[in-house]
C-alpha positions in Angstrom: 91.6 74.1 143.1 92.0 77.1 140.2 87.9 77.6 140.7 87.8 77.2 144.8 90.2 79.7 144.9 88.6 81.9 142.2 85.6 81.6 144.7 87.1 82.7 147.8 88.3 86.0 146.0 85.2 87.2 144.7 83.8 90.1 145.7 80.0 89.3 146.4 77.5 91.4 145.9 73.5 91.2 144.8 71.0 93.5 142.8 67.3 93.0 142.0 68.3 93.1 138.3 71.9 92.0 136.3 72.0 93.8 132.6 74.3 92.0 130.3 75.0 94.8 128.0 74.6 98.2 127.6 73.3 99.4 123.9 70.0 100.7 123.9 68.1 97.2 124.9 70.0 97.3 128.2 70.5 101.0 129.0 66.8 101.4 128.2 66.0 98.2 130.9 68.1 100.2 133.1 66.8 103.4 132.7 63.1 102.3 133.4 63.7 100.0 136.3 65.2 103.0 138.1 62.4 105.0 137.2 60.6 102.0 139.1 63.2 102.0 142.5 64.2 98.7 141.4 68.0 98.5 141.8 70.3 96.7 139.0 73.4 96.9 137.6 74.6 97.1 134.1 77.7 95.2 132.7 78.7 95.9 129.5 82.3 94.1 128.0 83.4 97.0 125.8 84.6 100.1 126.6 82.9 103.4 127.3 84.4 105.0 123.9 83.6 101.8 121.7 79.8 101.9 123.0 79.1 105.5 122.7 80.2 105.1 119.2 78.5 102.4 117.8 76.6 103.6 114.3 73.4 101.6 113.6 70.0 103.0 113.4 68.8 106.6 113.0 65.2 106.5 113.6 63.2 106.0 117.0 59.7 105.4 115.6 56.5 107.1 117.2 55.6 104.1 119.7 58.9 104.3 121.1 58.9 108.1 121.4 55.3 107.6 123.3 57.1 105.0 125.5 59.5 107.3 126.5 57.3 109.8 127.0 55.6 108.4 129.3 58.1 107.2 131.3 59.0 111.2 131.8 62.3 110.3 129.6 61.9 111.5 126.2 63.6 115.2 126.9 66.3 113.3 128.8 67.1 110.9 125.9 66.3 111.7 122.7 68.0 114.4 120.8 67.0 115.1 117.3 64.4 117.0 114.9 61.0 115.2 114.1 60.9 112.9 111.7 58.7 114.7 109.4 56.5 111.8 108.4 57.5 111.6 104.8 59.7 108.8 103.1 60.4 109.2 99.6 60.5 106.1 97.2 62.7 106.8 93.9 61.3 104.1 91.7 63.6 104.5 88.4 64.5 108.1 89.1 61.1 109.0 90.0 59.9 110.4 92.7 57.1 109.5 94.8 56.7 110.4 98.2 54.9 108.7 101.4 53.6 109.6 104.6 55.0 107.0 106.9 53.8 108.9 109.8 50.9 107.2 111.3 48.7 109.4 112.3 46.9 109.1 115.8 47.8 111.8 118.4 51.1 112.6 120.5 54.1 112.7 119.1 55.3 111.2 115.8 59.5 109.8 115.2 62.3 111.7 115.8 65.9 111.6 113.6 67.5 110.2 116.9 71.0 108.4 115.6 71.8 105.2 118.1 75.0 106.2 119.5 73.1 109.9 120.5 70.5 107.7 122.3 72.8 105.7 123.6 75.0 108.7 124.5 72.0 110.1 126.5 70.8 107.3 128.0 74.2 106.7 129.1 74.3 110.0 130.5 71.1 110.0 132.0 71.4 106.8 134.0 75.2 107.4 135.6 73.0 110.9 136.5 70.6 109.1 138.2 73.1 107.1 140.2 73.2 104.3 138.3 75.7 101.3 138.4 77.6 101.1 134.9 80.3 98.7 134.3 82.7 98.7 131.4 84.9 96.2 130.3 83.5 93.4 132.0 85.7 90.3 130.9 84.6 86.6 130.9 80.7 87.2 131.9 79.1 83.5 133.1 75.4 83.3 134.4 74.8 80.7 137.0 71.9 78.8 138.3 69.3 80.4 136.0 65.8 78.4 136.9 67.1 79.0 140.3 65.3 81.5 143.0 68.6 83.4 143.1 70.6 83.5 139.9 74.3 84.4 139.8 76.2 85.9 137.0 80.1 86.3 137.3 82.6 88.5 135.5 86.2 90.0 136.1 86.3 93.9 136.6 89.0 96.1 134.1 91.4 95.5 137.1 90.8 91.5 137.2 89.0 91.6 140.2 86.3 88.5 139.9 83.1 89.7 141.3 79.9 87.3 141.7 76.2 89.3 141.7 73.6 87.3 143.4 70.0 88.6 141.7 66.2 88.1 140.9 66.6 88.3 137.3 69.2 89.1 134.5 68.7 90.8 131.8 70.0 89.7 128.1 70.9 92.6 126.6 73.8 91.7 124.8 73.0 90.9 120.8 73.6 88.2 119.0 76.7 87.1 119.9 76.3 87.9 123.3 77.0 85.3 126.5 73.4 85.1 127.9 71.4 83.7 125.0 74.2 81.0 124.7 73.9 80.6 128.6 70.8 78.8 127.7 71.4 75.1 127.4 70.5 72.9 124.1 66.7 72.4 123.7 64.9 75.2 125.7 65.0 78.0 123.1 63.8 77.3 119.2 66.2 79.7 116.4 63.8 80.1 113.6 66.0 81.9 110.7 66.7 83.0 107.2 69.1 84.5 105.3 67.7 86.8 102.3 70.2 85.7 99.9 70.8 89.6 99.5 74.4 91.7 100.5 74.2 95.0 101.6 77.1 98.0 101.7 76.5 100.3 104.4 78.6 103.9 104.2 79.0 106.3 106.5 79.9 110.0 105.0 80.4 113.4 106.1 77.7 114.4 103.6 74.8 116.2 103.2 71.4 114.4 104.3 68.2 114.2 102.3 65.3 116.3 102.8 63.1 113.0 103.5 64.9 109.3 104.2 65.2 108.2 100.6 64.7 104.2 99.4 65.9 103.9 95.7 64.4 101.0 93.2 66.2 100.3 89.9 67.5 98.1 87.7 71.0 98.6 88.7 70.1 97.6 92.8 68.7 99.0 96.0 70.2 101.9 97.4 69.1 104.4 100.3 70.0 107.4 101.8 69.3 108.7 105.2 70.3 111.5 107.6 72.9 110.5 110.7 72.8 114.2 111.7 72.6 117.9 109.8 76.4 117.1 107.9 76.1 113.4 107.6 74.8 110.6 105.9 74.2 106.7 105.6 74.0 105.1 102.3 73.1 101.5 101.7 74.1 99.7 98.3 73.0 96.1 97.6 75.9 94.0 96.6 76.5 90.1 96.2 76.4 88.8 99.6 79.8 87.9 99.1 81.3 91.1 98.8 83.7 92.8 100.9 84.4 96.8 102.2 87.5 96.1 100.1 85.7 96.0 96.7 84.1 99.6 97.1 86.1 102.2 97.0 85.3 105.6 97.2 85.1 106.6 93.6 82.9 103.2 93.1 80.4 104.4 95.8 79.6 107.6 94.9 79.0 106.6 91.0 76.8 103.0 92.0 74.9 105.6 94.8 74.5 109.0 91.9 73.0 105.7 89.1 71.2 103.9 91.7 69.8 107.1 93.5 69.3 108.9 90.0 71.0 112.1 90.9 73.8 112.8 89.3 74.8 115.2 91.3 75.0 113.7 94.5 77.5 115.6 96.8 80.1 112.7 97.7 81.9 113.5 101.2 84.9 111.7 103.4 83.8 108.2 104.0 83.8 107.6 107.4 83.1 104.0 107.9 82.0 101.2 105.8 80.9 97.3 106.1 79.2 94.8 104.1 76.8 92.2 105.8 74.3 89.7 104.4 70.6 90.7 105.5 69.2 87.5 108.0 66.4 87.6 110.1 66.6 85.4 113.3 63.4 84.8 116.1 64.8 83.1 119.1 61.3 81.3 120.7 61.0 81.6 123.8 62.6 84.8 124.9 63.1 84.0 128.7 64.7 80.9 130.5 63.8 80.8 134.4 65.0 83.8 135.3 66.6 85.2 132.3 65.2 87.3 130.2 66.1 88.1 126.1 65.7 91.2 125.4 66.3 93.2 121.9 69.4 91.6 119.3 69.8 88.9 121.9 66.4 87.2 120.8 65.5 88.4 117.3 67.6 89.7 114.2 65.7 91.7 111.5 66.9 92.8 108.2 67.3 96.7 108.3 64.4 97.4 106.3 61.4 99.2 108.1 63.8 100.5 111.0 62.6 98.2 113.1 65.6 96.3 115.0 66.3 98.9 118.2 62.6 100.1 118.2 61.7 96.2 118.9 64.3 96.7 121.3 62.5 99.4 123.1 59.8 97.5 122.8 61.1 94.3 124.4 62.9 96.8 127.3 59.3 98.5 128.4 57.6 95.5 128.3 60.2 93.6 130.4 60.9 96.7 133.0 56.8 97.0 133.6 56.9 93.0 134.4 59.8 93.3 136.8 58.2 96.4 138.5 54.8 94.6 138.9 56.7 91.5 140.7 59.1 93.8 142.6 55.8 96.1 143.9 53.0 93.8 143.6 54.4 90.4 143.9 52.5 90.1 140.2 54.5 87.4 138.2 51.8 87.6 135.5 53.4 90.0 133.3 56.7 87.9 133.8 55.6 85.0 132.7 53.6 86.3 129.7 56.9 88.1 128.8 57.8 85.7 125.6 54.5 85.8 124.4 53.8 89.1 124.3 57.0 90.3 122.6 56.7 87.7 119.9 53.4 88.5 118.6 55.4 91.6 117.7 58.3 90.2 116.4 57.0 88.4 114.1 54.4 91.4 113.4 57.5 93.8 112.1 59.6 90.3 111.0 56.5 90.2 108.1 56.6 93.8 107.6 60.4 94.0 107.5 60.7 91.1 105.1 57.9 92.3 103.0 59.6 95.8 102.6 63.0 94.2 101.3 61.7 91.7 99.2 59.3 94.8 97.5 62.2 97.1 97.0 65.0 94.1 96.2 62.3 92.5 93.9 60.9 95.5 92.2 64.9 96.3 90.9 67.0 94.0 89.9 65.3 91.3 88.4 68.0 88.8 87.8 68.3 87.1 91.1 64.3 86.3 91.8 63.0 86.5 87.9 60.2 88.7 86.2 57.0 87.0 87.8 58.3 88.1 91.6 59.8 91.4 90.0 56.4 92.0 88.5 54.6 91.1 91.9 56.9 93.6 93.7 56.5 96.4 90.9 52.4 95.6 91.5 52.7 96.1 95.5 54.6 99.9 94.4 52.3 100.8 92.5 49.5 100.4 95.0 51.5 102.1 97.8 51.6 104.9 95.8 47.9 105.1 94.6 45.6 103.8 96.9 44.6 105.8 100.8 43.7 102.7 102.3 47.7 101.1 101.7 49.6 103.8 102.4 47.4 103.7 105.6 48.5 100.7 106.6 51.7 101.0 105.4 52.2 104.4 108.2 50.7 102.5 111.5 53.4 99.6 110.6 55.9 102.1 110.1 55.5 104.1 113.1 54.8 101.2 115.7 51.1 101.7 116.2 49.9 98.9 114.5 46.4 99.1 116.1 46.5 94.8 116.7 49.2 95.2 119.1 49.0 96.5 122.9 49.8 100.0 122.9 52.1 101.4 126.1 50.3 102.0 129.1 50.4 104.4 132.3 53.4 103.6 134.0 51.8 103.9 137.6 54.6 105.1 139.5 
């Protein structure tokens, strides 16, 4: 009786596209499909505030600037100098520096933080007329390898409201509603868990000239620019650890050893976590009509940047499928959806784990022994010498791995 009455209250309403969740996989879907005409509306269960303020990545690599570009939305959305194209590795206090830049023409990465893109994309889509929804409570998705799916929520005020669409969107990361909306035995989790901790710090501090990864026998640490005053810092730690067990004073001397700069300047720590570094691919990425796109179908460690760029990637791919069905009545590109994002998933998945198990291996020895430690120490040592690595190393870094499909003309 509770549910028939729910029913009858609903407010009713239907949209081409429903996007669960509004970080930059689902603000980016909603961006481009209205660059397409195609109508959708994006629910997101936080608030506004908590959104806009999220502080994960800091780099939007050079395929995902080109994406953007060519949708006519990079001087909408991204804010931020050029990455330069330089990463320094500081191998035992010694410098040695990298151009992770690519090459290839247009326009290389920009220093973009992910709450400013999400800030501007934000922006630019409630510009554009678009339909945002905050706090959406107690999201449900209904009849999924159905012709017309329906996904339920309750507005801020409790209204229930029922949106009859052609598709939804899962947007919503890894502990979202929609990949979970799936039942048992359609979707394969392949996973693993590094065996490696990681304290992240944020600190009104200043930035590096060049994003700064940090080998020694003491741990990982890194150091990159969240702005022109502040600063993220990553430590490894014992998986175990909590924020707890780092105070300030114990950050700044682990980060001037590990770093080898004694004279770091230390700042106000703004924020601080610890988390254990797991990589998750969720095969396939789509379920009738719903579509995974970004954290909700693959996890990466942070190494490599490479977790909201496949994001981007997952978000063009998926808004160019929708527009070909919507103007073309072309389901190819939707049903080659999973495919196609996989192959790069687990492209930057091997890069990504490569990365941290080089610079986790190549310092402290004790937790994978002095064969693997020597391996990693070997695979340095080449990056720094030889044209041909550092080669491949940039095209895998910027996104333009020449093996994968490379964004095309929009056609609008």
């Amino acid at each position: 009786m509770g549910e028939a009455q729910r029913q009858l209250d609903e407010v009713r309403e239907s949209a081409t596209v429903v996007v669960v969740g509004a970080g930059p996989a689902g603000l980016t879907v909603a961006a481009l499909l209205r660059r397409c005409g195609v109508d959708c509306v994006v629910l997101e269960r936080r608030s506004r505030e908590h959104v806009a303020q999220r502080q994960r990545a800091g780099i939007v690599e050079a395929r995902a600037v080109r994406m953007f570009e060519s949708w006519g939305l990079a001087d909408l959305v991204l804010d931020g100098p050029p990455h330069d194209g330089i990463l320094e590795f500081r191998v035992d206090g010694v410098s040695h520096l990298v151009d992770d830049s690519g090459g290839g023409e247009g326009p290389g990465a920009r220093l973009c933080p992910q709450q400013v893109l999400v800030q501007r994309l934000t922006a630019a889509h409630l510009a554009d007329g678009g339909d945002l929804r905050y706090e959406a409570a107690d999201v449900s998705l209904h009849d999924l390898t159905g012709e017309r799916p329906v996904v339920r929520y309750r507005s801020a005020d409790g209204t229930p409201h029922a949106i009859t669409c052609a598709f939804v969107a899962g947007c919503d990361g890894d502990h979202g509603v929609t990949r979970s909306a799936v039942p048992g035995g359609h979707l394969t989790a392949h996973t693993f868990d590094h065996g490696i901790g990681w304290l992240t710090v944020l600190a009104d501090a200043p930035p590096p000239a060049h994003p700064l990864l940090a080998v020694s026998a003491q741990g990982f640490a890194a150091h990159f620019p969240r702005g022109p005053h502040s600063s993220r810092y990553y430590l490894q730690c014992p998986p175990g650890d909590l924020p707890g067990a780092w105070p300030d004073h114990r950050v700044w001397d682990a980060l001037r050893t590990r770093l080898g700069d004694p004279g770091l300047a230390a700042g106000p720590v703004t924020d601080r976590e610890t988390f254990r570094l797991r990589s998750l691919v969720t095969d396939p990425m789509q379920y009738g009509r719903l579509f995974l796109v970004g954290d909700a179908a693959h996890i990466l460690s942070p190494m490599g940047g490479k977790g909201m760029n496949l994001a981007l990637y997952d978000a063009d791919l998926l808004a160019r499928a929708v527009r070909d069905h919507v103007r073309d009545g072309d389901d190819t590109s939707l049903r080659t959806y999973s495919e196609r994002c996989l192959r790069r998933v687990w492209s930057d998945q091997e890069f990504s784990h490569w990365l941290t198990r080089t610079v986790h291996d190549a310092g402290d020895s004790t937790h994978c022994g002095p064969f693997l430690h020597r391996l990693a120490r070997a695979r340095l040592d080449r990056l720094f010498t030889s044209p041909a690595a550092v080669g491949a190393f940039a095209e895998l870094m910027a996104g333009l791995d020449p093996a994968q499909e490379r964004p095309a003309s929009t056609g609008r």
